[in-house]
Structures are given as structure tokens and as C-alpha cells.
Residue, then its C-alpha position, 0 to 999 in steps of 0.5 A: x739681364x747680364x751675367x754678372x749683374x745676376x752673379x752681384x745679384x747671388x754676391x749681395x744675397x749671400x751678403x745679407x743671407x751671411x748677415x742674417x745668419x751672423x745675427x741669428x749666431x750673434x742672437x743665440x750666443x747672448x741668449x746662451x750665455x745669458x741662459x748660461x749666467x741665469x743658470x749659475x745665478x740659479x745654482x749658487x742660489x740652491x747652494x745658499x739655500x742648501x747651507x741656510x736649511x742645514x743651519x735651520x736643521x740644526x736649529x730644529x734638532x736644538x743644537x744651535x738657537x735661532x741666533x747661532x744657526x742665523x749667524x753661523x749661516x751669515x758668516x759662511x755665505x759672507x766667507x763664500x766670495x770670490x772676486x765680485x763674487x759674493x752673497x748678501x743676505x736681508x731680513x724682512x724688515x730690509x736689515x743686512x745680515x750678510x755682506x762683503x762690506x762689514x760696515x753696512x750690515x747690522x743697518x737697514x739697507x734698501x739698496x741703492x736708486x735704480x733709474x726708474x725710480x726703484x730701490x734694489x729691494x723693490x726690484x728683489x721683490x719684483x723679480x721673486x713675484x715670477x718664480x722661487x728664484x727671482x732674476x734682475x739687471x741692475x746697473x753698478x760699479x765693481x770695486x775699486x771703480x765708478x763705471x756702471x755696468x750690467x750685473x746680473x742678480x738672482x735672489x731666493x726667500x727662506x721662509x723659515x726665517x724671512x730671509x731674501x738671500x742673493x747674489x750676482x754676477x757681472x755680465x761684462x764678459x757677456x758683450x765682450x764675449x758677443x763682440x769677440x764672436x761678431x768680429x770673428x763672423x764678420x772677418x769669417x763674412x767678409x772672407x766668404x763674401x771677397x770668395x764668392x765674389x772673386x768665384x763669381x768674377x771667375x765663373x763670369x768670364x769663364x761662363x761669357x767666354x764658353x758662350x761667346x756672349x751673354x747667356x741674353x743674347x744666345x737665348x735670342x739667337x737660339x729662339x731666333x733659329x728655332x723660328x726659322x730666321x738664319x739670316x741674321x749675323x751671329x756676333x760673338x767675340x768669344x774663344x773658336x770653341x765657345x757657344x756662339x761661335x760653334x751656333x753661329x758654325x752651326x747657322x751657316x751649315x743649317x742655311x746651307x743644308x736648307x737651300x740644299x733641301x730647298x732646291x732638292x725638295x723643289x726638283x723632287x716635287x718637279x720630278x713627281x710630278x712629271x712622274x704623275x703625268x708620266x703614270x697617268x699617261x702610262x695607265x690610259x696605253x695600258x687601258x688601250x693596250x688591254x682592251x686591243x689585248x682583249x679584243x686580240x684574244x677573242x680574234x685569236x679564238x674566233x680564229x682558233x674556232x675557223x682553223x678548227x672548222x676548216x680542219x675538219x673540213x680539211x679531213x673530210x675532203x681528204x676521206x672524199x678525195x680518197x673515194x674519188x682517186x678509188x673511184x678513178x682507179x675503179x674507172x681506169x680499170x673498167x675502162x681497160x676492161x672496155x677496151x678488151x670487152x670491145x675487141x673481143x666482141x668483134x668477134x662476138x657479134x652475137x654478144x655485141x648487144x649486150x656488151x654495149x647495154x652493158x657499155x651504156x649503163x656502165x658509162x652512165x655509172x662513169x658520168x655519175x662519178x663525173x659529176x661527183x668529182x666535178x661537186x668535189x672540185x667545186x666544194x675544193x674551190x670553195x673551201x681553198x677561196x675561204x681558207x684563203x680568205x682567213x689566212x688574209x684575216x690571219x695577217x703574217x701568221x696565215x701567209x703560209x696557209x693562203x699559199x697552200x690554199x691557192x694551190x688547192x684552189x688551182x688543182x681544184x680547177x684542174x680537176x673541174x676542168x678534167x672533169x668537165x672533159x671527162x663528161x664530155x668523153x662520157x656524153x660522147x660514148x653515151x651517143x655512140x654506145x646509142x650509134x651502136x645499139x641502133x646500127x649493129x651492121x656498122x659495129x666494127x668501124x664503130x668498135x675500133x672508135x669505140x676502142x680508141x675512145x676507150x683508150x683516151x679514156x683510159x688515159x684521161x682516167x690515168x691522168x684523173x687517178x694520178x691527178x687525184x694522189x697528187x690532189x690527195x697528197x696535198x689535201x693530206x698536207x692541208x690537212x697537217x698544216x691547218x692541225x698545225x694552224x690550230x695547235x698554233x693558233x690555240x697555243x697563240x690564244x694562250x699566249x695572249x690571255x697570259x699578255x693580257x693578265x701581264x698587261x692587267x698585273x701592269x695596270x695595277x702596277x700603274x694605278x699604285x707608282x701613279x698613286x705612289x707618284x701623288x703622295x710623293x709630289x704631295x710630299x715634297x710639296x710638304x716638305x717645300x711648305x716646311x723649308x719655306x718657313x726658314x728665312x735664309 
């Protein structure tokens, strides 16, 4: 409905609503001045009857006759008129005794022909049936002319003496009054109704221009932009400032901003995606990677336990060494003392027996050692093959140590190698400690052997001793560095069980941006959902 079909709807309601209310005022100002008139009838009544119970009192008290008093009252309510005002006064039997007009009291006077068929007195009596003072409109002509008009009339029964006293009013001045006030709340009506109405027009145009249209059609395009519908075009021919203009504004920001968002919300549901693959993909290497950490760890501490192994072994092959450096020190100077037991038995022939017993057993002590060194030189060998071996396994961490080792591997065979000579010196002084036990007169050719053989023995012992420091030193050195290895290889396993928990504490980071990733894919899925309902 348009707005000044609306505002003629609210113009025409005050119209009849200052109709109804004019008529109402209109009712209430008769019926008060009818009340007004009946209650002045009433009161000249009292009056009449106040002078009509003094006259009575009078009577009572003797001082006047019934006549007196009755004509004494007659002439002053004849003598109280004013203008059409009068009193007029009847017996029972209907006989005047007061009037204005002389020549109609004294008579008998029923009134004059009322037009439904009664006389005046009739109507008197009617009226007197509903109360003490009794009310009537009857229809005359003032003085002097022969237009009828409504006179209201009020008469009062004095019982005493049987009178019906009245008197009246015309109620002229009632319509008159009436139409005064209908005029004045009409010209009062017409100027509120030509107000509102020019308000009305005014407020039209202002309330069409601030919305640019009819209130209608902003309510459609209201509806038809909370519905998701910014394609139509907004028609508007109000002010820059008015509402369809600012909404139709409004619009074209709102279809901006949602294709914005569309394809905003489009790339971020692209992006979440490749960001779930992205997280899937990272939480499976993450699995790997924690299961070679893992594996890793237990290598390093296996390894950790072999460096262990081998640097006790270390240590007590170095304790080993020691004895057999002491031991090829210990043969070094016996075998400078055979040399100097063997020249000085030549010429102790008579002790040459038991020195060469002594020669014997000696030398048998000397091939015990022998074979000593020899097992600790194989043992050597064997431990430098397996540390070799573990440093292989040990990748770039054990280069170091597979240098070492295979040098401890070579002294190792030298040592056999010296060793195996000197059992072969050994077996040599064995069969010629035996030559000279059997052959005494052969003694000196064999002493000088003998003191030669003692001498490269004391050499080969010289070159045993200093080769055992030297082994001793680098088993020492071994020994150090397999600690070191250890120390290393512990602290490594540290390191690892601290990457593994990193790589855990990464797992779970994982799972929750891979979860985080979801909910944000399901999201901008959400939100393509909502801007997908918006038709641009």
C-alpha cells in the first residue's frame, strides 16, 4: 500500500474520529443545556411553591382567609414575569387563577390542542405521574407572533389547596446555542482536517524522499537482500542521501565483498586442503623417521655396549702387553747374562755341565714366553680384525678407529712374526744346549756358537723389548680412544633419544596442524556453503 494512500487512510479516520467526537461535544452541550433549562424550570418551581406555603402559613395562623391568602398569592406570581417569562396557576377543577393574560383567568381553561390530541392540562397531569415537579415540550408562539416553537414547561401540585402551578421557558435559545457550537466545531474540524492533511502531504514527500521510494518496495528489497538475492537492480529516484539509494550503495558493496569472500573462501578450502595432504604426507616421514630414530638408538647403544666390550679388552691387553715387555726385558737380561755365564765357563770347564743344564731349562722358560707372546699377538690380531669390523659398522664415526686397529693388526703380525723366530732361536739353543751337553770336548767351538747365538738373541729380545713399548704405547693409545669412542658413542645415544623424543613431540604437532588443517578445510567449506546462497 503506498504511503499516501495510508496517510488519506489516517486524514479520513480523523475526519469521521473529529466527526464522532464533534457530535458527541454537540450531544453533551444539548443535553447540558436542557439539563441546564429543567433545572431552572425546577428551581422557579420551589420558588412558586415557597410563596404559595407562606400565603398557606398565613392562612394557618388566621391571619388571612383562604381567599386573602389564595388571592394574595395569585397576584404575586402574576406580578413575578419577565419577558416570556411567567407563572400561571389552575384549581382542580381546571380554573385559572394566575396568568399573564387577565382576560383568561377566572375561566376554566384546559389549554390549548396539542398535536397528539391532548390538551395542556393532560400533558400538566402526565408529566406530574413521574415526579413532584413534572416536566413537558409543548409547541407555541411568543407574544406578539404566530411561529410555534418548543417552550419547555415544569409544573408543581400544591396540595393544600389543589393547585397545579407552572411555568416555562422557551428552549430556542437551546438550538441556537447548539448550531453556534456545531459551526464553531466544524470551522475547528475543517481547520485540523486541512492541518493534518497538509502535515500528511508533507510528511509524504519527506518520508518518500528519505527512502527514495515507497516504504513497499524497500520492504522487497530489504526481504530480497536478507534472502541472499543481490543481483536485482535497486530503482530509486530519491535524494543521494535517501534509503534506497544508501541500500542500493549498500548492495553493490555487499555483492563486492561476497565474491571477495567467495573466492577468498574458495582459495583457503584449496589451501586446507593441499594443507591436509601436506600434514598427512608429513605425519607418515615423521612415522619413518621415528621408527629409523628408534632403530637408530638401539644401533647406537648396541654399539655403545661392543666399544664397552672392546675397551675393556683394550685395557686388558694392555695389562698383557705390559707383562710381556717385562718379560722381554726379563729375556734381554738373561740373555746378556748367558752370554757372560757363557765366557766365563770357558774356563770353568768343571761348571760347564751345570751351566748348560741351567742353559736348558732357561731356554725352555724363554720358548714358554715365546709362545705367550705368540697367543697375545694372535689374540691382538683378532681383537684389531673385530674393532676393524665395528668401526666398519660404525660408518664415518669409527673411521678413526679402523686406522688404529689395522695399525694394531700389523704390530700384531710383526709380533707373531718375531715371535715365531724367536722359537726358532729357542729351538736352535735347545739342540745345541743338547749338542753340548753330549759333546763336553767340543764345548769351546760351541760356546763362541753359543755366545754368538746368545747375542742375536739378546738383539732379537732388544728389538722384542723395544717392539713391545712401542706395541704397549699403541695399545695404550687404543685403549684412550675406544674410552673416548664410548664416551662418544654414549653421549651420541643421548642425542638420539633426545631427537627421537623431538621427532615424537613433531608427531604430535603433526597429527594436531593435520587435524587443525581438517577443520579448517571443513570450514571454508562452511563458509563457500553460506556464500553460495547469496545470488550475485
Amino acid at each position: 500500500m503506498r504511503v499516501s494512500t495510508r496517510l488519506a487512510i489516517i486524514i479520513f479516520t480523523s475526519f469521521f474520529g473529529l466527526l464522532l467526537l464533534a457530535g458527541f461535544s454537540l450531544y453533551s452541550i444539548r443535553t447540558s443545556l436542557n439539563k441546564e433549562k429543567e433545572a431552572f424550570i425546577v428551581s422557579q418551581l420551589k420558588a412558586a411553591e415557597s410563596i404559595l406555603k407562606y400565603y398557606q402559613g398565613q392562612e394557618k395562623q388566621g391571619k388571612l382567609t383562604m381567599a386573602e391568602a389564595q388571592a394574595r398569592a395569585a397576584l404575586t406570581l402574576t406580578m413575578m414575569k419577565h419577558d416570556d417569562f411567567y407563572y400561571f396557576a389552575r384549581t382542580k377543577d381546571n380554573i385559572l387563577v394566575a396568568h399573564t393574560k387577565s382576560d383568561r383567568v377566572g375561566k376554566v381553561d384546559t389549554g390549548s390542542k396539542l398535536p397528539d390530541g391532548r390538551t395542556t392540562v393532560d400533558a400538566y397531569n402526565d408529566a406530574l405521574k413521574t415526579g413532584i415537579y413534572g416536566l413537558t415540550v409543548i409547541m407555541t408562539s411568543r407574544k406578539g407572533s404566530t411561529e410555534e416553537l418548543p417552550k419547555l414547561n415544569g409544573v408543581y401540585r400544591f396540595e393544600p389547596w389543589g393547585w397545579v402551578v407552572g411555568t416555562g421557558i422557551f428552549t430556542d435559545s437551546i438550538d441556537r446555542t447548539f448550531w453556534n457550537n456545531a459551526w464553531v466545531l466544524l470551522g475547528i474540524g475543517f481547520t485540523v482536517l486541512v492541518v493534518v492533511a497538509g502535515l500528511a502531504m508533507t510528511m509524504s514527500r519527506q518520508i518518500i524522499g528519505a527512502l527514495g521510494g515507497e516504504p513497499a518496495y524497500a520492504v522487497q528489497v530489504v526481504e530480497a537482500i536478507a534472502a541472499g538475492n543481490l543481483a536485482d537492480e535497486i530503482h530509486s529516484s530519491g535524494k543521494p542521501h535517501s534509503l534506497l539509494v544508501v541500500m542500493r550503495s549498500m548492495q553493490i558493496s555487499l555483492r563486492a565483498m561476497i565474491e571477495q569472500i567467495s573466492q577468498s573462501a574458495g582459495q583457503l578450502a584449496h589451501t586446507a586442503h593441499g594443507m591436509t595432504e601436506q600434514m598427512e604426507r608429513l605425519e607418515q616421514a615423521s612415522t619413518v623417521a621415528n621408527e629409523s630414530t628408534s632403530s637408530a638408538a638401539a644401533a647406537i647403544e648396541q654399539l655403545s655396549v661392543s666399544i664397552d666390550h672392546v675397551s675393556a679388552n683394550a685395557r686388558e691387553t694392555e695389562v698383557d702387553s705390559r707383562g710381556v715387555a717385562k718379560l722381554a726385558q726379563q729375556g734381554r737380561s738373561t740373555a746378556h747374562e748367558v752370554s757372560t755365564s757363557i765366557l766365563s765357563i770357558a774356563g770353568e770347564i768343571s761348571t760347564a755341565s751345570t751351566q748348560v743344564v741351567s742353559l736348558a731349562e732357561r731356554t725352555r722358560n724363554i720358548s714358554g714366553i715365546a709362545d705367550t707372546i705368540r697367543d697375545i699377538a694372535d689374540q691382538t690380531n683378532l681383537l684389531a680384525l673385530n674393532a676393524a669390523i665395528e668401526a666398519a659398522r660404525a660408518g664415518e664415526a669409527g673411521r678413526g678407529f679402523a686406522v688404529v686397529a689395522d695399525e694394531v693388526r700389523k704390530l700384531a703380525e710383526r709380533t707373531a712374526q718375531a715371535t715365531s723366530e724367536i722359537s726358532s732361536i729357542i729351538q736352535t739353543v735347545v739342540k745345541e744346549t743338547a749338542t753340548v751337553s753330549g759333546v763336553m770336548d767340543h764345548v769351546n767351538p760351541m760356546v763362541e756358537a753359543g755366545v754368538a747365538q746368545v747375542n742375536r738373541l739378546a738383539a732379537s729380545l732388544g728389538d722384542i723389548d723395544d717392539s713391545m713399548g712401542r706395541t704397549l704405547e699403541r695399545f695404550r693409545n687404543v685403549a684412550e680412544a675406544v674410552t673416548e669412542q664410548s664416551q662418544a658413542g654414549t653421549n651420541l645415544a643421548g642425542d638420539v633419544e633426545r631427537v627421537v623424543g623431538v621427532v615424537e613431540e613433531t608427531q604430535s604437532t603433526v597429527q594436531f596442524s593435520r587435524t587443525a588443517a581438517r577443520q579448517l578445510e571443513s570450514l571454508a567449506l562452511g563458509l563457500q556453503q553460506e556464500v553460495a546462497r547469496f545470488r550475485i
